[in-house]
KOLKOL-787345 format. One record per residue (C-alpha): x, y, z. Coordinates in steps of 0.02 Angstrom, whole numbers, padded with zeros to 5 digits, always signed. Layout:
<recs>
XYZ;...
</recs>
This chain:
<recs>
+00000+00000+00000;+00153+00137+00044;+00237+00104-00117;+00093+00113-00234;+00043+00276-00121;+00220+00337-00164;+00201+00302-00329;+00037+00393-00375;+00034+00555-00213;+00220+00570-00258;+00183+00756-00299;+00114+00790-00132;+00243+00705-00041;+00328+00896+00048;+00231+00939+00200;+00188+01118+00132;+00107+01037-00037;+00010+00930+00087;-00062+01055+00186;-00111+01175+00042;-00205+01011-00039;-00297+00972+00124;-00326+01176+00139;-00418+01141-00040;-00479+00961+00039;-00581+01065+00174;-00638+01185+00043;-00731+01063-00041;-00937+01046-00016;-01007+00916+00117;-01079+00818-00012;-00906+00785-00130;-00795+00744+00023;-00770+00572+00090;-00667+00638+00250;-00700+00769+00374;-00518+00841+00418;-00550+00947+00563;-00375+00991+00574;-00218+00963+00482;-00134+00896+00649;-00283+00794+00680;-00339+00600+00606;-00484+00622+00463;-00642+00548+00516;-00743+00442+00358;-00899+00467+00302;-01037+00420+00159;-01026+00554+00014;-01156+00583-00071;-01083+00604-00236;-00981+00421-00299;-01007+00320-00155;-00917+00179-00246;-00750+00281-00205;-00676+00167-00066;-00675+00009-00180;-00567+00135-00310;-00464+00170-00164;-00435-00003-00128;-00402-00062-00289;-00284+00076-00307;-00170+00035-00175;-00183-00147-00174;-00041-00168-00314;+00075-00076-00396;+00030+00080-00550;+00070-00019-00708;+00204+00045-00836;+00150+00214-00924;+00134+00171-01101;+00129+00285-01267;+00139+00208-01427;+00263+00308-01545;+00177+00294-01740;+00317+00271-01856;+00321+00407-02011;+00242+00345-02180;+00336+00349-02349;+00333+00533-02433;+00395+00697-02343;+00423+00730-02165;+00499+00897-02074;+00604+00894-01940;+00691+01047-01842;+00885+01065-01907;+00993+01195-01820;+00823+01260-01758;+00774+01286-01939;+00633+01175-01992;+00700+01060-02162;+00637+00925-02229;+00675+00729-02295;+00575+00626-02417;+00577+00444-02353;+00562+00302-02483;+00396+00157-02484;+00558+00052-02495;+00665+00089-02368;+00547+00019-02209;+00619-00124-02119;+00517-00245-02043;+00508-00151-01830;+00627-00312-01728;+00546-00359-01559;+00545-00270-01422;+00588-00277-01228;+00428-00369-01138;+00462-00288-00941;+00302-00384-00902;+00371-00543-00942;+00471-00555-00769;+00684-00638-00775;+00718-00819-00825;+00755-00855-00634;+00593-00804-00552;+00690-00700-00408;+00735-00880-00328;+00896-00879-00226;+01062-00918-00317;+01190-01016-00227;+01364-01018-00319;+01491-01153-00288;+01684-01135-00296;+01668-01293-00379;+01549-01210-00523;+01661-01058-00534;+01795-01186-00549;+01730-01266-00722;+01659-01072-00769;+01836-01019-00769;+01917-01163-00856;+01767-01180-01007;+01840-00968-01016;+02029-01001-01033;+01975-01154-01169;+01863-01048-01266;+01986-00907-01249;+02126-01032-01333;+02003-01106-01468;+01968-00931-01522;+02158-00852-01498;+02120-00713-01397;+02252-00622-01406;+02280-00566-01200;+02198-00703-01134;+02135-00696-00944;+02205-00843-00857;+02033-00864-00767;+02090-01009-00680;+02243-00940-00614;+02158-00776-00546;+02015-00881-00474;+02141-00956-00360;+02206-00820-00306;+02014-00780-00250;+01931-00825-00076;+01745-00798-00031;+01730-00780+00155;+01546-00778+00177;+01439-00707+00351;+01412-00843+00488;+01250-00904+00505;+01246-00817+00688;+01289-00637+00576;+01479-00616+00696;+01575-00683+00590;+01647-00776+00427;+01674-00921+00379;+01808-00992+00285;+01786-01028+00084;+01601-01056+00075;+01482-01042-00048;+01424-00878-00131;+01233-00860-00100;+01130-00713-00199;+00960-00679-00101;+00906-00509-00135;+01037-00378-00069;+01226-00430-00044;+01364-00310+00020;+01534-00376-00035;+01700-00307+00028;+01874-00340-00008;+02025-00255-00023;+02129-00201-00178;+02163-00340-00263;+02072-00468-00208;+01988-00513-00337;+01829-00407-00371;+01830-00393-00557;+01875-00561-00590;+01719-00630-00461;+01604-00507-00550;+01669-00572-00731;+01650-00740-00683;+01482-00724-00605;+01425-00647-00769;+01476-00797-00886;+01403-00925-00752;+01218-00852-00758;+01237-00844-00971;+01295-01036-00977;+01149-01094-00838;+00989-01193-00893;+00895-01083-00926;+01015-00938-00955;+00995-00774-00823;+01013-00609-00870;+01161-00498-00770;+01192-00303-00777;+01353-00267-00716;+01387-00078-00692;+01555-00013-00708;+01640+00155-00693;+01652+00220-00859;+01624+00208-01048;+01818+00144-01099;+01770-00008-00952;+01633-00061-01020;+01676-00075-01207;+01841-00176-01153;+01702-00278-01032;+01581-00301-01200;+01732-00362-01325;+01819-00489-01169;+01621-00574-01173;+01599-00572-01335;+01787-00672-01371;+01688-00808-01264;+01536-00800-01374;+01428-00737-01252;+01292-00598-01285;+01335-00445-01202;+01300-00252-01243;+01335-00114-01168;+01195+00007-01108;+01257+00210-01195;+01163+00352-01191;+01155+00474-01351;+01192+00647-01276;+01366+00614-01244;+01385+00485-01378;+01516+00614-01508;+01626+00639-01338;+01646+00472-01311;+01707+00442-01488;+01830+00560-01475;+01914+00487-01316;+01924+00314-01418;+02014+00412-01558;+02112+00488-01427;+02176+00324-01342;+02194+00232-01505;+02319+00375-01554;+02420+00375-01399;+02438+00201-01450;+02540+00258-01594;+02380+00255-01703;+02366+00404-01777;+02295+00353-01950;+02119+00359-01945;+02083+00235-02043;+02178+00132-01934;+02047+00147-01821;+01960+00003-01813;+01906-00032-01626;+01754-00135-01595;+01673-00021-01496;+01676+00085-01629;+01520-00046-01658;+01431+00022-01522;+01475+00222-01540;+01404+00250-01709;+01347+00421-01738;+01279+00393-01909;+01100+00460-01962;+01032+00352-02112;+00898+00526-02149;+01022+00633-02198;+01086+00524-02331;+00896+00546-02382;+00885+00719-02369;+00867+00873-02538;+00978+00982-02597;+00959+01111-02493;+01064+01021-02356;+01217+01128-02365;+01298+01056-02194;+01278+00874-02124;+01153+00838-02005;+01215+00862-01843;+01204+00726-01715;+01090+00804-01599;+00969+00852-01722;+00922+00668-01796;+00750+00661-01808;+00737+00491-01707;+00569+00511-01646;+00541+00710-01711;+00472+00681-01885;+00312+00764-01947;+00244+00700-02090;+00174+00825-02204;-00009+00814-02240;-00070+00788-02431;-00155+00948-02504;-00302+00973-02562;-00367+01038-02735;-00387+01206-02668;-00229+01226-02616;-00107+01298-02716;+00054+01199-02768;+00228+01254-02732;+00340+01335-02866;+00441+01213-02882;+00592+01306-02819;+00710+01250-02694;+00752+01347-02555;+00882+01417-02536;+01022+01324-02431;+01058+01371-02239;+01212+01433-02208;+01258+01477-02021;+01256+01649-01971;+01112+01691-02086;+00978+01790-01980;+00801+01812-02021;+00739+01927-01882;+00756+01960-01704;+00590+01916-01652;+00622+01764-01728;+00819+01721-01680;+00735+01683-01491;+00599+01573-01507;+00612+01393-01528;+00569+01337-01697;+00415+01229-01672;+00310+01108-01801;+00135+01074-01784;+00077+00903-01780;+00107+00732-01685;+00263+00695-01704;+00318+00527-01774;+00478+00383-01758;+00600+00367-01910;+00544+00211-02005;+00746+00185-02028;+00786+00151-01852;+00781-00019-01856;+00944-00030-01954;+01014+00125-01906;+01191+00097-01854;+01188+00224-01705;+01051+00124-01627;+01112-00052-01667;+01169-00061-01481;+00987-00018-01420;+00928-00155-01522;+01069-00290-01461;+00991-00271-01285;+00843-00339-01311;+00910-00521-01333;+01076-00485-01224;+01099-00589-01073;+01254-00476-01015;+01222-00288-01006;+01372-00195-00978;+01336-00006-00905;+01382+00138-00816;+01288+00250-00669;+01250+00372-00782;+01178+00260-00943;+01077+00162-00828;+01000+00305-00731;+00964+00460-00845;+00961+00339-01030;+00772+00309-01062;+00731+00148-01147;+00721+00196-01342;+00505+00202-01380;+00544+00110-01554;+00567-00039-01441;+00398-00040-01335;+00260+00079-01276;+00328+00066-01096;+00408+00221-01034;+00544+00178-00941;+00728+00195-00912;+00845+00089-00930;+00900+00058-00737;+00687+00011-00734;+00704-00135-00857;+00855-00192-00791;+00759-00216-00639;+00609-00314-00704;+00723-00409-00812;+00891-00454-00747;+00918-00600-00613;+01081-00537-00565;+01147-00356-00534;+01324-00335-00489;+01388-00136-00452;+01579-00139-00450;+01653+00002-00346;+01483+00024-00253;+01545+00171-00159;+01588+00261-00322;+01421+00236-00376;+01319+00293-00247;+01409+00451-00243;+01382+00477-00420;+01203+00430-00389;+01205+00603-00261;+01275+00708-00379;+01158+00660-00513;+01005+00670-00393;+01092+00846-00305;+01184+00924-00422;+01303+01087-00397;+01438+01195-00446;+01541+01321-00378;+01507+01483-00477;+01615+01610-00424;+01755+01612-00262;+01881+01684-00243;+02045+01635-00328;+02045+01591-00503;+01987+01414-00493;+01814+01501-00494;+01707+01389-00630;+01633+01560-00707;+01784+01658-00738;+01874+01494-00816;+01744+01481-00943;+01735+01666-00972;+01925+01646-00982;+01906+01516-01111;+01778+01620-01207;+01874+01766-01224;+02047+01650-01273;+01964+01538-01407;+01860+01673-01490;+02010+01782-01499;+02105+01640-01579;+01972+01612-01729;+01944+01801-01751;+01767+01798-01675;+01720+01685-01814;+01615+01551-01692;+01487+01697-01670;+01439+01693-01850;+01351+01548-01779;+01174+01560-01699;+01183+01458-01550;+01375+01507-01509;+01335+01690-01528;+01165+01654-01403;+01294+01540-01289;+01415+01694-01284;+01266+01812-01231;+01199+01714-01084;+01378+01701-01036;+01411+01902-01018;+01242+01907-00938;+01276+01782-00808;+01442+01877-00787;+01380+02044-00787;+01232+01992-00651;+01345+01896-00544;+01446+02057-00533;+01305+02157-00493;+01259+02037-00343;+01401+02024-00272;+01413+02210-00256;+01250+02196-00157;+01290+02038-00034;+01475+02128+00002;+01415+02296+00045;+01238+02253+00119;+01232+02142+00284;+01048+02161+00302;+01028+02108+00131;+01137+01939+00146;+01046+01910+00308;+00857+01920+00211;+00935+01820+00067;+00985+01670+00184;+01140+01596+00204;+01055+01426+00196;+01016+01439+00007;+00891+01548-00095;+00811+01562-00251;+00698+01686-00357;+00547+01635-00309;+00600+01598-00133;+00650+01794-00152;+00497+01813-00237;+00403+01742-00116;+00469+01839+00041;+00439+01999-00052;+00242+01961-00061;+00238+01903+00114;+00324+02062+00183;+00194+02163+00098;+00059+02073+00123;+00067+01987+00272;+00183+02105+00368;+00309+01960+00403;+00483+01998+00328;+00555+01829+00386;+00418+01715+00324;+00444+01627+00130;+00430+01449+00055;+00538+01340+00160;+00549+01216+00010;+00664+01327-00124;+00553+01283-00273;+00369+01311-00346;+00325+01150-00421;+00452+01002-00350;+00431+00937-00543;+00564+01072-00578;+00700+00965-00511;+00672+00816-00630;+00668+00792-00802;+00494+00727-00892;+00501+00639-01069;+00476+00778-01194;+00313+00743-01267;+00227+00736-01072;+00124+00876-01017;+00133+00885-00809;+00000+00897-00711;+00010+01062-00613;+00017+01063-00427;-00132+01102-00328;-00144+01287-00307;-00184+01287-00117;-00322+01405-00037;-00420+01537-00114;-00308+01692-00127;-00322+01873-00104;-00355+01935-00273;-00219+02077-00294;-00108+01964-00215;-00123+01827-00358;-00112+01969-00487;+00064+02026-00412;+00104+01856-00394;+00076+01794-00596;+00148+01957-00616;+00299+01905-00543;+00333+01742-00587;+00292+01786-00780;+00431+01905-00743;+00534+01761-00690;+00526+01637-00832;+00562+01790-00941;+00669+01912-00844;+00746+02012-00998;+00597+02014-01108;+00623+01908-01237;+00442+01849-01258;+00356+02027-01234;+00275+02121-01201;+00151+02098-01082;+00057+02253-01053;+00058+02250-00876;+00188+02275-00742;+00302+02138-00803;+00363+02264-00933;+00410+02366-00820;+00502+02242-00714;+00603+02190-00869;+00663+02375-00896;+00711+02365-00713;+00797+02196-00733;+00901+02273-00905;+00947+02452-00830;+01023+02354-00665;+01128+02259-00790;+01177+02400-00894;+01178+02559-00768;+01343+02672-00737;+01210+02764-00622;+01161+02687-00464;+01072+02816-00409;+00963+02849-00556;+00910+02673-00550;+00851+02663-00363;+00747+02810-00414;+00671+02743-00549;+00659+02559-00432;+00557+02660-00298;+00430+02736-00435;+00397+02593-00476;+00367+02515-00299;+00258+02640-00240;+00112+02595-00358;+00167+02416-00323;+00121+02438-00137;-00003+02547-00150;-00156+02432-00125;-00044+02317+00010;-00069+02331+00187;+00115+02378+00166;+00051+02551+00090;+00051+02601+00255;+00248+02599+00263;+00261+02687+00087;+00329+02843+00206;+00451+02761+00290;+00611+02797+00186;+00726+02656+00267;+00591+02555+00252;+00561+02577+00063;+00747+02598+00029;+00771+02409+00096;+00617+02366+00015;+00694+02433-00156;+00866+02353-00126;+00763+02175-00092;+00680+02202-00277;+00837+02255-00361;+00920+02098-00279;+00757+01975-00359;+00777+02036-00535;+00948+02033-00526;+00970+01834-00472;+00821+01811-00600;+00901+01864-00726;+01050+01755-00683;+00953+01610-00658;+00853+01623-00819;+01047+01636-00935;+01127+01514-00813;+00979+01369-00858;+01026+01465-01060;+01200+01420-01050;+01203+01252-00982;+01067+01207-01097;+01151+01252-01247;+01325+01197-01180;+01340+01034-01307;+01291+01120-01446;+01438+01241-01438;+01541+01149-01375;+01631+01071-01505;+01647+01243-01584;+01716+01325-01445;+01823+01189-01358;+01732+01174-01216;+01747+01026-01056;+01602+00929-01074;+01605+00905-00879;+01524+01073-00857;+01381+01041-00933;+01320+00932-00751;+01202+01050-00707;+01072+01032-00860;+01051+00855-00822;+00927+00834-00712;+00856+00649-00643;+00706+00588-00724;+00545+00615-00645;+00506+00418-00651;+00623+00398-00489;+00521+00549-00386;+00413+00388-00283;+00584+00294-00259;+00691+00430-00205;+00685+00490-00049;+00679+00688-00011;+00839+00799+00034;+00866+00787+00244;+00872+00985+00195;+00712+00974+00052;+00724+00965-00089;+00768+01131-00160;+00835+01226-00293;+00931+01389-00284;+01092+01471-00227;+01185+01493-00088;+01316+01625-00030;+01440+01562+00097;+01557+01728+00161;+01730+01706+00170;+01812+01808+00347;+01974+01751+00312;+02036+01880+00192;+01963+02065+00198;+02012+02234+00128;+02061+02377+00250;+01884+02444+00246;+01837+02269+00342;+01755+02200+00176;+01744+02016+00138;+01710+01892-00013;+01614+01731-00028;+01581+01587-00125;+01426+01577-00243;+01341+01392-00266;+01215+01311-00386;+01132+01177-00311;+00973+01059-00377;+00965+00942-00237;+00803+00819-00296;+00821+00702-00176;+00946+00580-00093;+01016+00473-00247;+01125+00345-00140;+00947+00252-00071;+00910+00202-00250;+01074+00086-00246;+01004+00012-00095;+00836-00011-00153;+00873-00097-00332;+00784-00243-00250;+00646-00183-00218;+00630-00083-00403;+00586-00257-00498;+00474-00338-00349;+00295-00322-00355;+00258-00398-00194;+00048-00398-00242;+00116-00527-00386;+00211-00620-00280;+00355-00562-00379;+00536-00540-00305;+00648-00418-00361;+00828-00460-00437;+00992-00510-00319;+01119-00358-00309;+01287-00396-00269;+01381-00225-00202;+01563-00237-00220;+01690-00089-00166;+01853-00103-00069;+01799+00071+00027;+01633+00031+00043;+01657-00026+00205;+01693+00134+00294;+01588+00160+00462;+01678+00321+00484;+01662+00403+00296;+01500+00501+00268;+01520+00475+00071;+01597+00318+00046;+01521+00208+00172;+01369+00086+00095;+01231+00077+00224;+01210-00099+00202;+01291-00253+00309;+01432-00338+00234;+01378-00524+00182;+01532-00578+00133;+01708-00534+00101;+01843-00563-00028;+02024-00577+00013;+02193-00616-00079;+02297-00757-00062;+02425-00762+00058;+02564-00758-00078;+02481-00600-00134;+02483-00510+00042;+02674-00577+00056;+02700-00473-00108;+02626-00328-00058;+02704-00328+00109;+02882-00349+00032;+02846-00215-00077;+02918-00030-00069;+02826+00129-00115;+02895+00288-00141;+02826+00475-00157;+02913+00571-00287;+02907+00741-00353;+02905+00774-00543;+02936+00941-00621;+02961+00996-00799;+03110+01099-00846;+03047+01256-00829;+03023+01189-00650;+02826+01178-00649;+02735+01040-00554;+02689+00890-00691;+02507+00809-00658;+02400+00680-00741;+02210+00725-00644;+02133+00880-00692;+02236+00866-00848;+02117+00912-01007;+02089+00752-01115;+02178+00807-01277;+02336+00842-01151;+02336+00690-01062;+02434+00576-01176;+02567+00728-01183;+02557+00751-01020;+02562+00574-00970;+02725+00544-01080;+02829+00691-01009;+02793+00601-00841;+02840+00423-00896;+03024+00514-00973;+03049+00601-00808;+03029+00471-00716;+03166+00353-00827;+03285+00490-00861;+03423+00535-00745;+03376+00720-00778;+03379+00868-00633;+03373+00796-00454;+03190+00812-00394;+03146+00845-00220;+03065+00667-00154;+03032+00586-00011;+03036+00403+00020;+02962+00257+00181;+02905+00109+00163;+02804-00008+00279;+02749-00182+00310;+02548-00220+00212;+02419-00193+00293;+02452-00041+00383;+02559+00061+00258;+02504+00233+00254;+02419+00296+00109;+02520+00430+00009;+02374+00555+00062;+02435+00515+00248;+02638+00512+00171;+02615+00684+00134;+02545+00759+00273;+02658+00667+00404;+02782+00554+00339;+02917+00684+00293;+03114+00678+00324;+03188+00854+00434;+03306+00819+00303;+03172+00834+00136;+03084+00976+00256;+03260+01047+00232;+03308+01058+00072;+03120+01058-00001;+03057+01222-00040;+02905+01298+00052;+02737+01272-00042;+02552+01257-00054;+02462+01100+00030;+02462+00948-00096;+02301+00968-00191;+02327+00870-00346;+02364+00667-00380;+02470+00630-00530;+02366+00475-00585;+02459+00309-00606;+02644+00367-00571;+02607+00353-00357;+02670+00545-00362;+02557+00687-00310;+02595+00876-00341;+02606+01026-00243;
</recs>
């Protein structure tokens, strides 16, 4: 009953969207309500409405067994012409009667996993013959780096839990029964377990389906290739939006393998990374530039209806072709192109080569995947009506789910469900002046030529907005205590702003607001396109010029700078406001145009009472000036981050700062649980006393935060995603496997889960390790600059990476090091070498500097 409650009163699940519904509840005539809620902190009594008496049996049907799937069928586009939206200019493709492939099967989530849920018990003896049928087929086929299963599997020991939960035992069995927390060190064998439990469940009678999720792309194509050398099905599970950055890192490492031919190129996963769109092989003349990969009409085709007699034909000439920088009006440049119709799948998917590993899946019994892919990639529609993501059907359809590095995962899980950035601090690793930087270096290198291009030159606007308001407010929040004090250290947001405005003048109370830092909680997630949401309950009858300010306002918000104007009402006027404290040299002037314009504001208020009061109004005008402002930044932050991978090829650009326009799907709302703090959206301004100027002034910090919900409970609830406990149907076993995941003392790396069993080494092993020496050393270039791998841009790592390796083997300039070495376990880490292992003699002759901040990756050196 809780869990389908969750799933369908999911929108009501904050205490202040409860209360406003129940508000509306009580509002309701005698004769429609079933409950008489005398008070929100007291239990609803029942009684007989008069008006659908048959309710309670709804009810109870309701919550007796789980919401099925949301299904929308996707029609597939006829022969003839369809238009699609190309570089937000609408174009069009004429599809052939004989290009239509037969549509393959599709993925039946209904049909439950070959195993039933049952529990799994795995012997050393089966894991045994699984790793010796690997190194035969392995020899049959000439792999060419074989694995050695055999070997590495002795090298392996399973210490399950006792029985009595104190202990473990000594080489038992490995038993899978819904959730199991597996620990062992580095080394001990994790990958090799997690390989072999893979191939076991594919050669069973009959077969079971694994997932195994992994820490990135490069692991899981290497993963896909070593199971398909066996014979075995496997795919890996990749999303499209980062699909062309992927590629590139595959050219990359290919090339620092000394292949720098292209055509050389020929990777398997190459297989799986296709970017190729079979329509724009199809498309006219007028296509001037290939289709770009974003823009493949997948599922956006609209078929263009047949005319009628009355209609007059076209000319018969071709348009002309698009060329980029071409501008047909202002008005026009920022709205969103949009075609009218239902749009419709490409019949060509089916054999498309970019979605040939979407199709693989379907009869895989090995998916290979990362956090990311299996969380935010949504289950391609050609494939079923369901609506679901992929982490969803690998739920309801795998027997086994194995998550290597488990505490890796679940903190990827919290940034994807809580989200952030660091906009502006100081120092200049400030996220906001490195990509202004960057702007202002790579335009000036190709003579301003990017902005010739639409969405570049509307990229490079937001940018100097968000620059140009951040400025603004920081002026504010340095020079105006009272002003950081009504903003809220904890975190705020334009509509909480907005909010606390309308309660001051209405209410009289300057320190009430919405304690839950966004509107609509739908905000935070991401909905499938084509879905229209369902609005949240607007709450108790409001006071009438109240709800006038307040659509007023929040019309205001979604268009601070006025690009959909006008309105003919006051949000005009708070747009002028909003673009003269962007572009003023004149304080002054502006406050005095701010208070005209708050005095008609509060005029019918019970604030109008205060309208004399000059402090009073004066704070009152500094509070606006500070809402428009972080509106406006808000609106071009959400600009830039949206259109963040479609410039960024043309401008260079880190695809890691594009986090913050990813936002969770909304189809994990009912399984995630809310924020300890709420879940919020907004900003927050942290001051920083340790640096001021002599007038006493100090800087802060400026954040971006989504937080959505806490992502590390839906690791720990995987089990429970696939059961439907009204079916009697269990959910799939999820083996957890980190060597820090058992970490009592860690707030981010410990797994909230008990350990079931534990993987250790063989005694040879820990001898090795024990005998072993480790060393810190220091690596500079000649110019006598600190060398590092992490943090390192892609494109420079292979450079980077070599300069390390020839430092390292060359009996060039003496660099300051320091070396210890101690017995396994026990050694220090080189986090803990640095901070306290040091010589008086290195302290010596080792020149003063910063606190280590940065780990040279792979060389056991880290850099000052």
């Amino acid at each position: 009953m809780l869990i389908a409650g969750r799933h369908l009163l999911w929108h009501l699940r904050r205490g202040r969207a409860w209360e406003r519904t129940l508000e509306t509840y009580r509002g309701l005539p005698d004769r429609l309500r079933a409950y008489e809620v005398t008070a929100l902190d007291r239990p609803a009594r029942r009684r007989e409405p008069a008006v659908a008496s048959d309710r309670f049996a709804v009810y109870d049907a309701a919550l007796t067994a789980l919401p099925p799937l949301a299904r929308k069928a996707l029609p597939l586009a006829p022969a003839g012409r369809a238009t699609f939206v190309d570089r937000r200019r609408p174009t069009s493709v004429t599809l052939p009667e004989e290009l239509r492939p037969d549509p393959v099967p599709g993925h039946a989530p209904e049909a439950g996993r070959p195993g039933k849920g049952d529990p799994l018990t795995i012997s050393r003896t089966e894991l045994i013959e699984t790793a010796r049928w690997m190194d035969a087929t392995e020899r049959e086929n000439e792999v060419e780096n074989p694995g050695h299963w055999e070997d590495r599997l002795t090298e392996l020991h399973i210490f399950p839990r006792d029985a009595d939960g104190m202990g473990f035992s000594q080489e038992g069995d490995l038993r899978l029964d819904g959730l199991l927390h597996l620990a062992g060190m580095v080394g001990a064998g994790k990958s090799t377990l997690m390989t072999l439990l893979a191939v076991w469940g594919a050669r069973r009678t009959p077969a079971l389906r694994t997932t195994l999720v992994v820490g990135d792309v490069a692991e899981q194509l290497r993963l896909t290739a070593l199971f398909r050398d066996l014979g075995l099905t496997a795919t890996p599970v990749l999303g499209l939006t980062t699909r062309e950055t992927h590629v590139q890192r595959l050219h990359r490492r290919l090339a620092s393998r000394e292949v720098h031919n292209l055509l050389d190129h020929d990777d398997p996963g190459f297989d799986h990374l296709s970017t190729v769109c079979v329509v724009d092989a199809l498309r006219g003349t007028e296509a001037a530039q290939p289709l770009r990969f974003a823009d493949a009409p997948c599922t956006s085709l609209y078929p263009e209806k047949k005319r009628t007699r009355d209609e007059n034909p076209d000319s018969g000439v071709l348009p002309e072709p698009y060329r980029p920088g071409q501008r047909r009006s202002p008005s026009e440049d920022d709205r969103p192109t949009e075609v009218k119709g239902t749009p419709h799948g490409c019949p060509l998917w089916y054999v498309c080569p970019r979605h040939r590993a979407a199709r693989e899946l379907v009869d895989s019994l090995i998916w290979v995947a990362n956090p990311a892919s299996l969380v935010q990639s949504a289950v391609p529609r050609h494939l079923g009506e369901e609506r679901l993501h992929h982490l969803e059907l690998a739920c309801l359809r795998s027997d086994i789910i194995v998550v290597d590095e488990a505490d890796s995962v679940q903190m990827k899980l919290d940034e994807i469900f809580a989200p952030s950035a660091t906009l502006v601090s100081p120092g200049p690793e400030s996220w906001l002046d490195q990509v202004q930087t960057h702007r202002i270096e790579e335009l000036s290198r190709q003579g301003r030529l990017p902005l010739t291009d639409q969405e570049v030159e509307r990229w490079s606007s937001s940018l100097t907005v968000v620059h140009a308001a951040t400025d603004r407010l920081y002026k504010l929040l340095i020079s105006d205590a009272d002003l950081r004090e009504w903003a809220d250290i904890e975190y705020f947001s334009p509509w909480t702003l907005q909010e606390k405005l309308l309660s001051s003048w209405f209410a009289g109370d300057t320190d009430s607001g919405a304690p839950d830092g966004v509107s609509d909680e739908s905000e935070l997630y991401e909905a499938y396109e084509d879905d229209a949401l369902e609005p949240e309950s607007a709450g108790p009858e409001m006071d009438a010029h109240r709800a006038e300010l307040t659509e007023q306002f929040d019309d205001f918000r979604d268009d601070p700078l006025g690009g959909r104007g006008p309105y003919g009402n006051t949000t005009d006027q708070l747009v002028r406001l909003a673009q003269d404290l962007l572009t003023t040299l004149s304080s002054s002037d502006t406050r005095e145009r701010v208070l005209a314009m708050l005095r008609p504001l509060l005029a019918d208020t019970p604030a109008s009472t205060r309208i004399q009061d000059e402090a009073w109004l004066d704070l009152t005008a500094r509070r606006l000036e500070f809402m428009l402002l972080l509106s406006a930044l808000h609106q071009r932050l959400e600009r830039l981050v949206f259109l963040w991978p479609q410039v960024e090829a043309a401008l260079h650009l880190d695809s890691t700062g594009n986090e913050l326009s990813r936002r969770p799907p909304l189809d994990y709302a009912p399984l995630v649980p809310e924020a300890p703090m709420g879940n919020v959206l907004g900003f927050q301004y942290l001051p920083d006393d340790r640096e001021r100027d002599v007038e006493g002034r100090h800087s802060g910090t400026l954040r971006f935060f989504r937080c959505a919900g806490v992502g590390r409970e839906l690791l720990l609830s995987l089990p429970d995603v696939g059961a439907d406990p009204g079916r009697g149907r269990r959910g799939p076993h999820v083996v957890l496997m980190s060597g820090t995941s058992w970490a009592g003392t860690s707030t981010r790396a410990h797994v909230v889960a008990p350990v079931g069993a534990v993987l250790t080494p063989s005694s040879r092993s820990l001898k090795a390790v024990s005998e072993s020496e480790f060393s810190t050393h220091f690596l500079y270039d000649d110019e006598g600059r600190p060398l590092s791998l992490s943090g390192t841009e892609p494109k420079a790592r292979p450079a980077a990476c070599r300069a390390m390796v020839s430092r390292l083997g060359s009996p060039g300039r003496a660099a300051p090091r320091a070396r210890w070495s101690r017995n396994w376990p026990g050694s220090p880490t080189a986090a803990d070498a640095g901070r306290s292992s040091w010589s008086a003699a290195t302290r010596r002759r080792t020149p003063r500097r910063r606190s280590c901040t940065r780990w040279s990756a792979g060389t056991a050196a880290f850099v000052c």
